[in-house]
Every structure is written in structure tokens, then in C-alpha cells.
GUPA-836186 format. One line per 8 residues: number of its first residue (from 1); their letters; for each residue x, y, z of C-alpha. Coordinates in steps of 0.5 Angstrom, whole numbers, plus 500, padded with zeros to 3 digits. Last residue first. Example, Ala and Ser with C-alpha at 12.3 -4.5 7.8 and 13.67 -1.06 7.14 Angstrom:
GUPA-836186
2	SA	527:498:514; 525:491:516 .
end
This chain:
GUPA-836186
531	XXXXXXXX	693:635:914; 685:632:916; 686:627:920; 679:623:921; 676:625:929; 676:621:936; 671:617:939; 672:618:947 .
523	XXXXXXXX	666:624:947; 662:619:945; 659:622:938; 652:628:938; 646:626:936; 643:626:928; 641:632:924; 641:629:918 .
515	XXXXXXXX	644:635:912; 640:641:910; 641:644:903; 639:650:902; 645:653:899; 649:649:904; 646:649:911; 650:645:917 .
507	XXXXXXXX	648:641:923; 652:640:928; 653:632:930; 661:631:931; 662:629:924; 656:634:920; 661:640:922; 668:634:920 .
499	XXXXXXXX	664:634:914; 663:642:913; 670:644:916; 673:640:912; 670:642:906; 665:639:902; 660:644:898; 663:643:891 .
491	XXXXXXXX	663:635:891; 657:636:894; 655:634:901; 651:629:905; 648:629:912; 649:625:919; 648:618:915; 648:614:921 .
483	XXXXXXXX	652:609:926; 653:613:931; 656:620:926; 656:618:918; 658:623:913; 657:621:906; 661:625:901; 660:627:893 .
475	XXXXXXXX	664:627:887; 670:625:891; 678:625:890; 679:631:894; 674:631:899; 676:624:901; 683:625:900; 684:631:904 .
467	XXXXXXXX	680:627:910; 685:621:911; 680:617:915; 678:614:908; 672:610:906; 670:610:897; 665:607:894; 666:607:887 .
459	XXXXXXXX	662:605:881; 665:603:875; 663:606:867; 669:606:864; 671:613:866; 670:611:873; 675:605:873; 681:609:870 .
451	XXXXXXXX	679:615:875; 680:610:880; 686:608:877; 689:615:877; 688:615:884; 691:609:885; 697:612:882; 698:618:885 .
443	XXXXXXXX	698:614:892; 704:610:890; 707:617:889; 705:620:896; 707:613:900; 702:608:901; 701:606:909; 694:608:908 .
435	XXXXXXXX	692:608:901; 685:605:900; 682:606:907; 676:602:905; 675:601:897; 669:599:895; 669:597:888; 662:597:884 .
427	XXXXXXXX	663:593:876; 668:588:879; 670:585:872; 674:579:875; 680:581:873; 679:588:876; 677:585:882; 685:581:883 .
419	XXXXXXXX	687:588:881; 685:591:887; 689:588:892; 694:586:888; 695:595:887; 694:595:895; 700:590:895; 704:595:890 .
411	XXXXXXXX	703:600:894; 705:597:901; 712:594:899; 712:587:895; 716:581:899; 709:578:902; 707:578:895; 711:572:894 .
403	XXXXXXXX	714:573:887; 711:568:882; 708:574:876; 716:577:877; 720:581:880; 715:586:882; 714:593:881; 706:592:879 .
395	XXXXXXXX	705:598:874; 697:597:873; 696:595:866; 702:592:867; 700:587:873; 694:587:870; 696:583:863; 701:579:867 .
387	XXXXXXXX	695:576:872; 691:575:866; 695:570:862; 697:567:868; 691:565:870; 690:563:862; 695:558:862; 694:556:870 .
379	XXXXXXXX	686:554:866; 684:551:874; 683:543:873; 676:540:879; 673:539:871; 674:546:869; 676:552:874; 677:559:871 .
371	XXXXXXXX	671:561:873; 672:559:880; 680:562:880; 676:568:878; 677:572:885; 683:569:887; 687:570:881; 691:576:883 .
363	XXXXXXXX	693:573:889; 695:566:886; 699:570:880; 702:575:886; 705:569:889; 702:565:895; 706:567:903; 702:574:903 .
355	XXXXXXXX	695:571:902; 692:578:901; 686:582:902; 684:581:909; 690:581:913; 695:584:909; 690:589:906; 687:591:912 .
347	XXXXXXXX	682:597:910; 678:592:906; 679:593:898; 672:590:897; 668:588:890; 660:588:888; 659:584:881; 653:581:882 .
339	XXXXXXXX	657:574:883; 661:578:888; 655:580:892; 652:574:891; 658:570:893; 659:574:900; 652:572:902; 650:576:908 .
331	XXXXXXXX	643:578:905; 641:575:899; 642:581:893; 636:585:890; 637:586:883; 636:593:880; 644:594:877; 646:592:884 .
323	XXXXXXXX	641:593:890; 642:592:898; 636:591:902; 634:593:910; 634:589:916; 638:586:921; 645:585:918; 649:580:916 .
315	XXXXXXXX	657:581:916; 661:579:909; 656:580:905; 659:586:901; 653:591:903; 655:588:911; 663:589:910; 662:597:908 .
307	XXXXXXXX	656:598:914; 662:596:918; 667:600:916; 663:606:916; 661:605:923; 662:612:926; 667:609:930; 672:613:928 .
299	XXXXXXXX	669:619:926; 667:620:919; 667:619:912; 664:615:906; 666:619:900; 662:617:893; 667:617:886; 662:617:880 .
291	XXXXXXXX	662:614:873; 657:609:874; 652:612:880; 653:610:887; 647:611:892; 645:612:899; 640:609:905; 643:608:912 .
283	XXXXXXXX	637:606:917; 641:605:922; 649:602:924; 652:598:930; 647:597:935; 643:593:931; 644:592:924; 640:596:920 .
275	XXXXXXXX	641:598:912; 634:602:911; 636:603:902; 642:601:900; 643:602:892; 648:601:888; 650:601:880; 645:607:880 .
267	XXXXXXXX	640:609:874; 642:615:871; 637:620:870; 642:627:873; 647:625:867; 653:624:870; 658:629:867; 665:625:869 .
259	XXXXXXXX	670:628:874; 677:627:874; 681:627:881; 687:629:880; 689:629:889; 695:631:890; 696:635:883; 704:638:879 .
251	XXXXXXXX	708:631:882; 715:633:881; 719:628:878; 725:623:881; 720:620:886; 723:622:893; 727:628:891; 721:631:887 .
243	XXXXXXXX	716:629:893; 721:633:898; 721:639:893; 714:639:893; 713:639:900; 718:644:902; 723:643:906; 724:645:913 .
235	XXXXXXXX	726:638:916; 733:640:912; 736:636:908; 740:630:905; 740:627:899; 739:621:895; 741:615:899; 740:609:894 .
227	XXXXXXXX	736:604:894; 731:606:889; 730:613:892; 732:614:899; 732:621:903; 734:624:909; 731:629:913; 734:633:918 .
219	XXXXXXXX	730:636:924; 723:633:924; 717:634:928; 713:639:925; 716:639:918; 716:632:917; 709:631:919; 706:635:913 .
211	XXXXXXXX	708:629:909; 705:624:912; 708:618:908; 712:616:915; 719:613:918; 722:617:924; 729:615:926; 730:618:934 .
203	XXXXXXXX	736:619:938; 734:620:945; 738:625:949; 732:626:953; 729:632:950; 728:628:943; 724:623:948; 719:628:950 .
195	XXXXXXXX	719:632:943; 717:623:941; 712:623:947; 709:630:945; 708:627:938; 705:621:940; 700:625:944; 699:629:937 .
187	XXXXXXXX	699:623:933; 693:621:938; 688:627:937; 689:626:930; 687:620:930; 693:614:929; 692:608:924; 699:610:920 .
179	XXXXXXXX	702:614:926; 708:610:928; 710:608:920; 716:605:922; 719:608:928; 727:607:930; 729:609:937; 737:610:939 .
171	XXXXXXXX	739:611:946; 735:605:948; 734:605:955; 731:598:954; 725:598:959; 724:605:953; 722:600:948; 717:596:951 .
163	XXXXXXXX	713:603:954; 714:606:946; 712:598:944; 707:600:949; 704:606:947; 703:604:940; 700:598:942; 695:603:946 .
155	XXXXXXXX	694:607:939; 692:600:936; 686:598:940; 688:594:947; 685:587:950; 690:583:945; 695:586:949; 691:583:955 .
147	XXXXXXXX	692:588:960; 696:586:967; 700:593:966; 693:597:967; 693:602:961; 692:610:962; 697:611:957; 702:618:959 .
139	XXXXXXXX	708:615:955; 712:616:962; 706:613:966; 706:606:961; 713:607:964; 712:607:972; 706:601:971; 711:596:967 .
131	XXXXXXXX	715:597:973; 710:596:978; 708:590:975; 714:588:973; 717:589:980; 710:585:983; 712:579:978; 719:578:980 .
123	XXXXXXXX	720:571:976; 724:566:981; 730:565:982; 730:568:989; 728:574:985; 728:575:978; 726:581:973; 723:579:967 .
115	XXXXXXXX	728:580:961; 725:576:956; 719:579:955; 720:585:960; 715:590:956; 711:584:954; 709:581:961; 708:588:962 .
107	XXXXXXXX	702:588:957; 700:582:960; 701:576:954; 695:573:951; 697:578:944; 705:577:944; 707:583:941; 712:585:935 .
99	XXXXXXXX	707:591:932; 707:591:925; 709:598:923; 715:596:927; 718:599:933; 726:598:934; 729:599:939; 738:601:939 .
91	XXXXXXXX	741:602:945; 748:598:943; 746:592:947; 740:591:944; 742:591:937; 746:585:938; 741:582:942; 737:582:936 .
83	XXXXXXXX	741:579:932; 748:580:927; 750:588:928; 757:589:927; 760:595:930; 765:600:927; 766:605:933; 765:612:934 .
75	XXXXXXXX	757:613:937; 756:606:934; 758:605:927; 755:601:921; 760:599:916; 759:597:908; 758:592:904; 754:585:904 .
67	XXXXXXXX	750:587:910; 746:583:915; 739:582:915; 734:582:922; 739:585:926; 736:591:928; 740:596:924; 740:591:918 .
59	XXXXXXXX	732:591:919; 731:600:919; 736:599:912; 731:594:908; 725:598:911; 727:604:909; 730:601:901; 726:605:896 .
51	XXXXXXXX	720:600:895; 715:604:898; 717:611:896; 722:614:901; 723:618:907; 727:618:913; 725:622:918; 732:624:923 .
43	XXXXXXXX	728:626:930; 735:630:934; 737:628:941; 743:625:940; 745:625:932; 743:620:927; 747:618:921; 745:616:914 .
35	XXXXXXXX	750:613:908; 747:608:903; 751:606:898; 746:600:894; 740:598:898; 735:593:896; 740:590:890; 734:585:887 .
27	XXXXXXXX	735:579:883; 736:574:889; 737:579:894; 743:586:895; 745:590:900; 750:596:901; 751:600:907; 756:606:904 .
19	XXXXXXXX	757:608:911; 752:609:917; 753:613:923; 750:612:929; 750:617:936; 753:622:933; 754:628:939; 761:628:940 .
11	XXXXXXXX	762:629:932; 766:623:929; 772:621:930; 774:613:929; 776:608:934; 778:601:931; 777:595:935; 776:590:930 .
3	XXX	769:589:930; 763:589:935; 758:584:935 .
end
């Protein structure tokens, strides 16, 4: 682990340097001359477009890769990073956007996986219990330590890789990504943790693609672009500087939402009406027009997800009619809904929406792989025909139509994800979280790809918890409270005080228009974030 014994001078509070790290894969330099540092008690955020080498840098400092060039020291000395135990040793944890849990295991189980406490020989399960208790208190979660993991919603995951990480007494915490899934009311707990932490002398590196959460938390910030480390400022820094130095230009519009005239007697591509399932949503009715973006937004729990999956087919539901183009559709069909030109971007893209082992031509040619098919042979020549000119319609950065899409970052991904419905000329596209875990330029350029799809005359129906991107890129806005439509707002009339106003059951009138009183969420249930 550690190399030549060779002390170097430093500050007396650096806890990890990083000097000229270099890594290269079969026809891609991941990283090429990166330096980075990290101080005792301080939040280092590094940030960067998908792509531009975080994750790379984050697994050299875990142990998963192993550098080509450059040296890594820890608090002064040169070290060599070669496995997890490695990492361990030196303080170093590391929590990943996806979480490195065991599901049928207890939540203090996985806290002490590996290092259960013995006695006798024999694995101390009252210690572990009482241990695991005595952390999960420190993060301020109310789980009980013999808890399934796979019990627990995303938030609590968070607290007990928090909770896992802290048994290790790590003096170095790396988070990627910690509040992508998170409510607003949860970032904040998780802020309060990570202050606590900083506090306690812990060296935190912070990656996230919410900007606004770099200037309330952070104090330096470095940033990658290309493999390359760019500059580093302070946490301070104005958004747009900080975008300008993540993507190489300036992005002059969030959210350049082009909104077509649609002529009040055009016909809808889709049409709910009465949509029911028991106990999870009623009586949803609405409309999506050619060319017009609608927003679906609402608290956690709201529904808007699930009414989503049942106008697909993927789930049933109990009454009620879905409509394209003027024909009715089977209930809980997934091909008539493909076949009637119904397309899903699901909120879970490597889940739900991808095969991350196939190439980026098998997955974009999922959809149309039947209609492609004679005989029992698929026209390979003509798929890959398909999968080359979508790709550069929509700026896939890849190495190529056969690299697995495993290895792709998050935008480009989501832009598989969306291409493969593009293929299958998908007239009305449901995009269910379409940019989370997306960084601010990858987000440019799906939004730009809707205007492109609406221009044309498609149809989208859009779900976001981020709420700045529901006003900003919607012609109108749906808001669902208890699995109800709560109220609908204009483009003009929607604000976030108006949504989140329908959101928490409180009527509100714009210009004579009164939304659905509707009762009032659980209290538990948790707001979309608004920046």
C-alpha cells in the first residue's frame, strides 16, 4: 500500500493530495494530469460534465483502478491505493450514487460487513447491534439496526452508507452524487450531517449536478473538464462562471424551452380520462397536445410516477380509458401502447431503460428490433443503419455503436434511453425524471431535443421532482396531491409557490382559474426541490 518511504512537506492540515494522476482505457484517456487536494475539515466539491473524469478519480482513490501515472499522498506521504482495504486503512470511504448494500442483510449487518465484532470467536450480534444503534443515532435516522436494507426507501440508504462509513472512522469521505433522489427536507438533514462531519475534522469530496448546492455547502471547488483538471475556485463562485468552466462556453438559457402556437381546436395525441387504480391514483383526466410539453408535478408520493406506468400499460389499473390519436387502447398492454406510438423514458434509466451489458446499438434498437425481424433474422445491416444516424442526431459520446452503454456517463445514457423511441417513431413521449444525475450541459441538450421533438409535431408528458425544470421547460402544468389531479396552471400562471400552493392541498385562484380542491398529503410525504 504504501510506497517508498518518502515524506514530503505539505500543509499540517491536508489530508490527500493528488499529483498529475493519469489514466487511460482501450481508446479513451479517462483522466490525463489531474491534480486535487483536500483539506481537514473542509467540503471539496468536484464537479464536472458527465464524462469529464469524477468517477474515474473517485475509484483510483477506492481502489477500484489503479493509476498509469502520477502519485496519491496521504496526509504527506506517497501511497499506493491497490484494493478496498487499502482505501480503508488510510480513512479513505467512499459512498456511491449506487449504493454498495447488501438487500437481505440487517442494516447493522451491513454497517459492520466484514468486520463484525467477535467474542469467544463467535460474531457479537448484540455489540453490532448496539453499535449500529449508536451510529444511525449520529446521523439522526430513526431505523431500527435489525432492518432489512431492502426495507428501506432511498433517503435511509443514504444514512446508512453515512452510518457504514463513519464504523470506519474515516477521515476522508467521498459522496457521489448523495442528494440526486433526495427531497428537499432530506438534502437538508444530509446537509446538517456533512456541516457536522466538516466540524469533526473529516475531509469531505462532494460530487453533485446541483449547482445551487455548491455555494451552501462547499468551500473550494475543483473542476474537470475532458479528463483534465481545469481550475480550482472558490465555492463562491457564480453559477455561470462555474458552468462556463465545466462545459468550455457559456450556457446563455437554463431552461430554452420553445413554445409552438397550438391552435385551441387541435385534436390530442393523448387522452385520459377517469384513469383509477385503487389506492393509488383516481379519476385522472388530462390532455397532451402535438407540439406542447405538459408538466406533471407533486409531491413524493403523489402518484405521478405510477399513473405514468399505467397509461404505458406496464401497470393495470382499475377503470377508466386511455386514448392516442382517437383510439382506445387495451388496458395493461405494453405493445398496444408501443404499437399506438406511446414511448417511456422511466425514472430508473439503468434499471428500467437500458440493458447495461449490450452495446449502444442493441439498446437502441430494442424497441424496433420486432419490426426489424424477418423470418426468425433481424436486418443487423439496417439496425445499425438506425442506431449510427440517431446516435449523431442526438450527440451520443461514445466510442462507438458497439461500446457497452454500461460504460457511457449518465446524459449520454439518458440520450439511448430516448433515442431508441426516436427510432421507433414514438408520437407521444413520457419522460419520467428526465435529467436526474444529468449534468447542467447534458441537461441543455435534452431539452433542446424536446424542443426538436415537439417542433415536429410529438407530444410530451413530462414528470420532474426538480420544479424549476417543470416550470421552466412546460406549456402547462398538472399538479397531483393523493393520487389526484389537485389543479392545472399555464405556462404564464405557474410559479413555484402556485404548484407547491396546489402540492399541499391549498386552493389557489389565477385570473378566475380555480384549481381541484382535493385533501390535504400525509405529512411524511416530502416536497419536490425547487433551487
Amino acid at each position: 500500500m504504501t510506497a517508498p518511504d518518502r515524506q514530503l512537506v505539505t500543509a499540517p492540515d491536508e489530508l490527500l493530495r493528488i499529483e498529475g494522476l493519469r489514466k487511460t482505457f482501450p481508446g479513451v484517456v479517462a483522466l490525463d494530469n489531474v491534480d486535487f487536494d483536500l483539506r481537514r475539515g473542509e467540503v471539496h466539491v468536484l464537479l464536472g460534465e458527465n464524462g469529464a473524469g469524477k468517477s474515474t478519480l473517485i475509484k483510483m482513490l477506492s481502489g477500484a483502478y489503479r493509476p498509469d501515472h502520477g502519485r496519491i499522498l496521504a496526509e504527506g506521504r506517497e501511497v499506493r491505493i491497490e484494493g478496498a482495504q487499502d482505501a480503508e486503512r488510510l480513512g479513505i470511504a467512499t459512498i456511491y450514487q449506487e449504493f454498495n448494500l447488501v438487500p437481505d442483510l440487517t442494516v447493522a449487518e451491513n454497517i459492520f460487513l466484514g468486520r463484525q465484532p467477535r467474542r469467544y470467536g463467535l460474531v457479537d450480534h448484540r455489540r453490532m447491534r448496539e453499535d449500529a444503534a449508536e451510529l444511525l443515532r449520529r446521523v439522526g435516522v430513526n431505523v431500527r439496526p435489525d432492518a432489512k436494507v431492502r426495507e428501506l426507501g432511498i433517503a435511509r440508504l443514504q444514512m446508512v452508507e453515512i452510518a457504514k462509513a463513519l464504523s470506519l472512522e474515516a477521515r476522508v469521505l467521498i459522496m457521489d452524487e448523495p442528494t440526486a433522489v433526495l427531497t428537499s427536507e432530506e438534502v437538508d438533514k444530509l446537509f446538517a450531517i456533512v456541516r457536522q462531519l466538516r466540524e469533526d475534522g473529516v475531509g469531505i469530496v462532494f460530487i453533485t449536478h446541483h449547482l445551487e448546492e455548491i455555494a451552501a455547502l462547499g468551500d473550494r471547488v475543483t473542476v474537470l473538464r475532458d479528463g483534465r483538471s481545469i481550475d480550482q475556485v472558490p465555492a463562491s463562485t457564480p453559477e455561470d462562471e462555474l458552468v462556463q468552466l465545466m462545459v468550455g462556453r457559456s450556457i446563455e438559457q437554463q431552461y430554452p424551452r420553445e413554445r409552438p402556437e397550438r391552435p385551441d381546436s387541435a385534436d390530442a395525441l393523448l387522452s385520459v380520462r377517469g384513469l383509477t387504480r385503487d389506492g393509488v391514483f383516481h379519476d385522472i383526466s388530462f390532455d397532451v397536445h402535438a407540439g406542447e410539453v405538459v408538466g406533471l408535478a407533486g409531491l413524493v408520493g403523489a402518484g405521478r410516477t405510477e399513473v405514468a406506468r399505467a397509461v404505458f400499460g406496464a401497470d393495470p389499473y382499475d377503470a377508466g380509458t386511455v386514448d392516442v390519436r382517437g383510439e382506445r387502447l387495451a388496458r395493461h398492454d405494453v405493445p398496444a401502447a408501443m404499437g399506438a406510438g406511446i414511448g417511456l423514458v422511466p425514472e430508473d434509466r439503468k434499471g428500467q431503460g437500458l440493458v447495461l451489458d449490450a452495446s449502444v446499438q442493441e439498446n437502441l434498437g430494442l424497441v424496433t428490433l420486432r419490426s426489424a425481424t424477418r423470418s426468425g433474422l433481424v436486418d443487423l445491416k439496417g439496425q445499425r443503419t438506425a442506431a449510427a444516424r440517431i446516435a449523431q442526431q442526438l450527440g451520443v459520446r461514445m466510442s462507438g455503436l458497439g461500446q457497452h452503454v454500461r460504460t457511457l456517463s449518465g446524459g449520454n445514457q439518458q440520450k439511448v434511453v430516448i433515442g431508441k423511441w426516436l427510432l421507433a417513431d414514438t408520437r407521444v413521449l413520457i419522460l419520467d425524471e428526465p435529467t436526474r444525475g444529468i449534468d447542467v450541459g447534458a441537461k441543455v441538450e435534452i431539452y433542446q431535443l424536446i424542443n426538436e421533438l415537439t417542433a415536429s409535431g410529438h407530444a410530451v408528458l413530462m414528470i420532474s421532482s426538480d420544479l424549476p425544470e417543470v416550470l421552466g421547460m412546460s406549456d402547462r402544468v398538472l399538479v397531483m396531491a393523493q393520487g389526484r389531479i389537485a389543479g392545472e396552471l399555464p405556462a404564464g400562471e405557474a410559479t413555484q409557490d402556485a404548484v407547491m400552493a396546489l402540492a399541499v392541498g391549498t386552493p389557489v385562484t389565477h385570473q378566475g382559474h380555480t384549481p381541484t380542491e382535493h385533501p390535504a398529503p400525509k405529512k411524511e410525504e416530502e416536497g419536490p426541490r425547487g433551487h
